[in-house]
C-alpha positions, 0 to 999 in steps of 0.5 A: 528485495522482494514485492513484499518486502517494497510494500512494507517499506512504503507503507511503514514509511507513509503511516509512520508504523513500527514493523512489527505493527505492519501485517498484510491483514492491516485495515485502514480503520486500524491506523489513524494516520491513513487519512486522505493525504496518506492515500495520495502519498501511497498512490505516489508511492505505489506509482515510484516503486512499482510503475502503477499508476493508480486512478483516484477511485483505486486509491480511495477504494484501497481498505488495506494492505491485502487490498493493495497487494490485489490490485498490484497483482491484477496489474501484473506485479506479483506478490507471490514471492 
């Protein structure tokens, strides 16, 4: 399963989408299920599946998934698969 592929899976889960609503361009003014408390089970969920530990600030900044995958990449985990 490739980066990607975990990131998708996470995030279908925590905002309750559909896989074919999931795009990498997916703003979180798009979904109504990304409020706060998704925010806190991504971080949590970011952190079980890719051993980041994201600060408060980090989470709170995130305005989507291509957001996410840079963040993820400047750590160190790449998305380049």
């Amino acid at each position: 399963m490739t980066n990607h592929d975990k990131l998708r899976d996470l995030l279908t889960d925590v905002l309750l989408l559909g896989d074919a609503e999931y795009r990498t361009d997916l703003t979180r003014r798009e979904v109504d299920t990304w409020d706060s408390l998704a925010v806190v089970a991504i971080a949590t969920g970011i952190e079980e599946t890719f051993g980041y530990h994201m600060s408060e600030a980090e989470a709170m900044g995130i305005g989507g998934v291509a957001d996410i995958i840079v963040l993820l990449e400047q750590r160190g985990i790449p998305f380049g698969d």
